[in-house]
C-alpha positions in Angstrom: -2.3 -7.5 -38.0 -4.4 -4.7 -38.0 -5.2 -3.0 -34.8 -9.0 -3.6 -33.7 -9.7 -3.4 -30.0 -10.7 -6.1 -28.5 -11.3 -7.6 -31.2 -8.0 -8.6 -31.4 -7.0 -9.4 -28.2 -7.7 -12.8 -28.0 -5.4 -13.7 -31.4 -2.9 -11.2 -29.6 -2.8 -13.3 -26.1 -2.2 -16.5 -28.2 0.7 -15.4 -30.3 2.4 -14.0 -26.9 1.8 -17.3 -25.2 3.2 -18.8 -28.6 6.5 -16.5 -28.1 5.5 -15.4 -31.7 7.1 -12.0 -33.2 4.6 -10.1 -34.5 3.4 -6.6 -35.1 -0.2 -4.9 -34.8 -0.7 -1.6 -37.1 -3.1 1.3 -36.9 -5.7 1.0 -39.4 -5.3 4.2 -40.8 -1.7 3.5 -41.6 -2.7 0.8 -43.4 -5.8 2.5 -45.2 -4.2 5.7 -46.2 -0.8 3.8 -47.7 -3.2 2.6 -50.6 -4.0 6.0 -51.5 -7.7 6.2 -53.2 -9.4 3.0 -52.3 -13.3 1.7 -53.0 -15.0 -0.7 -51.4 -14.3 -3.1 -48.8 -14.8 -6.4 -47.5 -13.2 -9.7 -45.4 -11.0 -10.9 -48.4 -10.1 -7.3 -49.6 -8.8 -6.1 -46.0 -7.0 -9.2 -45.8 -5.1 -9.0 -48.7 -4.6 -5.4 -47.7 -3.2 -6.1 -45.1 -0.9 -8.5 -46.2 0.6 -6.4 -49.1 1.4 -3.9 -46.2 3.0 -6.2 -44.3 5.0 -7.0 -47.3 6.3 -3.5 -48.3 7.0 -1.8 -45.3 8.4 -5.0 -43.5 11.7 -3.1 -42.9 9.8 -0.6 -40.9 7.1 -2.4 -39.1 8.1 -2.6 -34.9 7.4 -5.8 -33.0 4.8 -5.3 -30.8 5.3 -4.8 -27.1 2.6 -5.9 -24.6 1.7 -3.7 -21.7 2.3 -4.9 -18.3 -0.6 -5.9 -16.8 -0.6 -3.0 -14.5 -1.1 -0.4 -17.4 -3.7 -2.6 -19.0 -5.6 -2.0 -15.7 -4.9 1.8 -15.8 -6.2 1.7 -19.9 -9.3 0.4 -18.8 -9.9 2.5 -15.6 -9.1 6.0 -17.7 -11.1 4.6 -20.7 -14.1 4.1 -18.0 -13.5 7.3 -16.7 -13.9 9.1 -20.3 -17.1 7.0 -21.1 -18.9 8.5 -17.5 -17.5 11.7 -18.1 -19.0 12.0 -21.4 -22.2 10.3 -20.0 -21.9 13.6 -17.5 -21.5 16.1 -20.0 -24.8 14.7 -22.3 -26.9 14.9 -19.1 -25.6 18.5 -17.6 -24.5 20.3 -20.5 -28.1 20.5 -21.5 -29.2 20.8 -18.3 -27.1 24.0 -17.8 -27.9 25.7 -21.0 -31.8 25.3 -20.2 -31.0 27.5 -17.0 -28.9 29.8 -19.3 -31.8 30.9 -21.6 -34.7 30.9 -19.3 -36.4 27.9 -19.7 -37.3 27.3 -15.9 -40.2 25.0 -16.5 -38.1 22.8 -18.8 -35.1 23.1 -17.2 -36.6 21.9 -13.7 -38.5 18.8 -15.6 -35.6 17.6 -17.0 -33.3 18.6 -13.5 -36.3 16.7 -11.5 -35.7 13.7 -14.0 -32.4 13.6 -14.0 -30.6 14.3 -10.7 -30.5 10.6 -9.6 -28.9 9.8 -12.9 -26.1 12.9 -12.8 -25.9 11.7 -8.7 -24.5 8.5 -9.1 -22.3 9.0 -12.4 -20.7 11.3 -10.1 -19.8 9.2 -7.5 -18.6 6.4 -10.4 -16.6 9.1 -11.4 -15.0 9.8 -7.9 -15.0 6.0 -7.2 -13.0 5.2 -10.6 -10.7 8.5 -10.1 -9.7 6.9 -6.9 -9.0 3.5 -7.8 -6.6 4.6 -10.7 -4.6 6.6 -7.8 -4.6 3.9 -5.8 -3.4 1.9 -9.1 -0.6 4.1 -9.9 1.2 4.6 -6.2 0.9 0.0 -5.5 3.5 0.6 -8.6 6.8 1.4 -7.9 7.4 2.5 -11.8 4.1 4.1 -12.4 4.7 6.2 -9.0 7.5 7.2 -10.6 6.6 8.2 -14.4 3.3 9.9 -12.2 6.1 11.8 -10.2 7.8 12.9 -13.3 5.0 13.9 -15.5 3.0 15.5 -12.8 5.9 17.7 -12.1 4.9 19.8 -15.4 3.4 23.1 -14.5 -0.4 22.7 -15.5 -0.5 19.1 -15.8 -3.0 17.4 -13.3 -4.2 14.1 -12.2 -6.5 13.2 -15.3 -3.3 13.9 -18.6 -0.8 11.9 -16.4 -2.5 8.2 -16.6 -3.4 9.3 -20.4 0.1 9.8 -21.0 1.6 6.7 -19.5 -1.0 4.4 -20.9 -0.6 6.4 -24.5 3.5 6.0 -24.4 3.3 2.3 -22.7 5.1 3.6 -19.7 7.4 5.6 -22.8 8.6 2.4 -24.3 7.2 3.2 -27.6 10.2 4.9 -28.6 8.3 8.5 -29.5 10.7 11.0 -30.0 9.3 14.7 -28.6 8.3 16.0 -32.2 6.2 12.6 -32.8 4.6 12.7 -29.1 3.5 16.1 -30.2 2.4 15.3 -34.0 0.6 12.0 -32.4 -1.0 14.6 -30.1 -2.1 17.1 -32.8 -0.3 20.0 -31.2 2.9 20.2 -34.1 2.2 22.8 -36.6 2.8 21.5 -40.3 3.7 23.9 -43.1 0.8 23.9 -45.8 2.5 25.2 -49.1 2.7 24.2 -52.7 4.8 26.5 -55.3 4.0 29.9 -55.5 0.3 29.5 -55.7 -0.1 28.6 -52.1 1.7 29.4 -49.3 -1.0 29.2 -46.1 -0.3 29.7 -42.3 1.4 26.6 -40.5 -1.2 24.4 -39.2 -1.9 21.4 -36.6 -3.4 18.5 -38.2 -6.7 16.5 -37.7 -5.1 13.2 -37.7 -4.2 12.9 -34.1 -5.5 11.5 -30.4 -8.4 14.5 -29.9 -8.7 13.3 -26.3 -5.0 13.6 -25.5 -4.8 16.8 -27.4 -7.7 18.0 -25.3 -6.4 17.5 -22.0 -2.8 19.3 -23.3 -5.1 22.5 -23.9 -6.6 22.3 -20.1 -2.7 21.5 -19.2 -1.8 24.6 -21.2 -4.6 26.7 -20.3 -3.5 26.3 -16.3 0.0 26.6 -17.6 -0.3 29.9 -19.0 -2.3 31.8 -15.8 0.8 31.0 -13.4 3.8 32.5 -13.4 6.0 29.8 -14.4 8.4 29.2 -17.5 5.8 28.3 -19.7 3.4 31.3 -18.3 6.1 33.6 -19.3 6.8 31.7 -22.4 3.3 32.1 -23.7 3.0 35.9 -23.3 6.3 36.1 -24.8 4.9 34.7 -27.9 2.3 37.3 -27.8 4.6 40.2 -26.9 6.3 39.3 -30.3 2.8 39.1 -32.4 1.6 35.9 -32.3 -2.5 35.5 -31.8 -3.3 33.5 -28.8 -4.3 30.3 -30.1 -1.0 30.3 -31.6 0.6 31.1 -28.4 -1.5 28.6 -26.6 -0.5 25.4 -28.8 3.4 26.7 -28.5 2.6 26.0 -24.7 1.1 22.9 -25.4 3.6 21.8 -28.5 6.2 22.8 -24.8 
């Protein structure tokens, strides 16, 4: 089936119950494998779907429920995201008002929205808590937490990402496809002898995952640890800094 949310869920829960092997695909995967498509509709994705199913049955994986445990932590650090974009749409404005001199506006709309930015911040704390508190009443998420935490630069937010992302690293990820999943792994972008263009990172990838790697990386690189060395190393030999910086984070 194709992968829809919660949409989903309930067909998903039934099948388990059902002890029924099945597997739940990405809807991209499925959209880009018919190449140049038009149009859409109920019947269409269906039969989609289907003649997917039927060609790459050799290379579909059964699906592998989280434990119930990491469904929690999904929908704490999903929460988590929604208020702190909330956050961001109420004080990044806010902020660049006082930044330009706009006093007058930029008390109107503090005076009309304190209360608001006030209690999504203590949401924020209270749902930062309670996915600690998630996390060490588990023996086995204390222990991935231990183990990715211990990664100079990474922090309290990227290691619940990470667990919920790799299923507790059952997914079977190999390094290389963590990275490419996260957008960080360069891809060669040459044809002939009519283009040959810089290595690149691609689009398709988890923008939120890649986003915390680059705050991981970006602490990472003002220590002086193995990676901090590592990434003025790649400068030392020529590299520009954003290319430096996504070797750290491709680390």
């Amino acid at each position: 089936m194709e992968q829809t949310g919660i949409y989903c869920n309930h067909l998903i829960s039934v099948l388990l119950d059902l002890g029924a092997q099945f597997s739940v695909a990405h809807s991209a995967h499925i959209k880009l494998s018919f190449g140049l498509t038009r149009g859409k509709n109920d019947k269409v994705d269906s039969k989609r779907i289907a003649e997917f199913a039927y060609r790459f049955n050799d290379k579909l994986e059964p699906y592998k429920p989280k434990r119930a445990v990491v469904d929690e932590l999904d929908t704490l650090c999903k929460l988590r995201k929604k208020l702190m974009k909330m956050k961001n749409q109420i004080s990044v404005p806010l902020n660049e008002l006082k930044s330009f001199g706009a006093e007058a506006k930029h008390k109107l709309y503090k005076s009309n929205t304190a209360k608001s930015l006030e209690a999504i911040t203590l949401d924020i704390k209270s749902v930062t808590k309670a996915i600690r508190q998630l996390i060490k009443s588990d023996e086995r998420l204390k222990e991935l937490d231990t183990w990715i935490g211990s990664v100079v630069g990474v922090g309290a937010v990227t290691t619940p990402a990470v667990i919920v992302v790799t299923n507790e690293f059952t997914n079977d990820f190999s390094a290389k496809q963590m990275c490419s999943f996260c957008g960080v792994a360069p891809f060669t972008h040459q044809s002939g002898s009519s283009l040959n263009g810089k290595n690149r990172v691609s689009h398709k990838a988890n923008k939120y995952l890649k986003t915390l790697l680059n705050m991981c990386a970006m602490s990472a690189i003002q220590t002086n640890s193995d990676l901090g060395r590592f990434y003025h190393r790649k400068l030392s030999e020529g590299k520009n800094k954003m290319s430096a910086l996504n070797a750290v984070r491709y680390s």
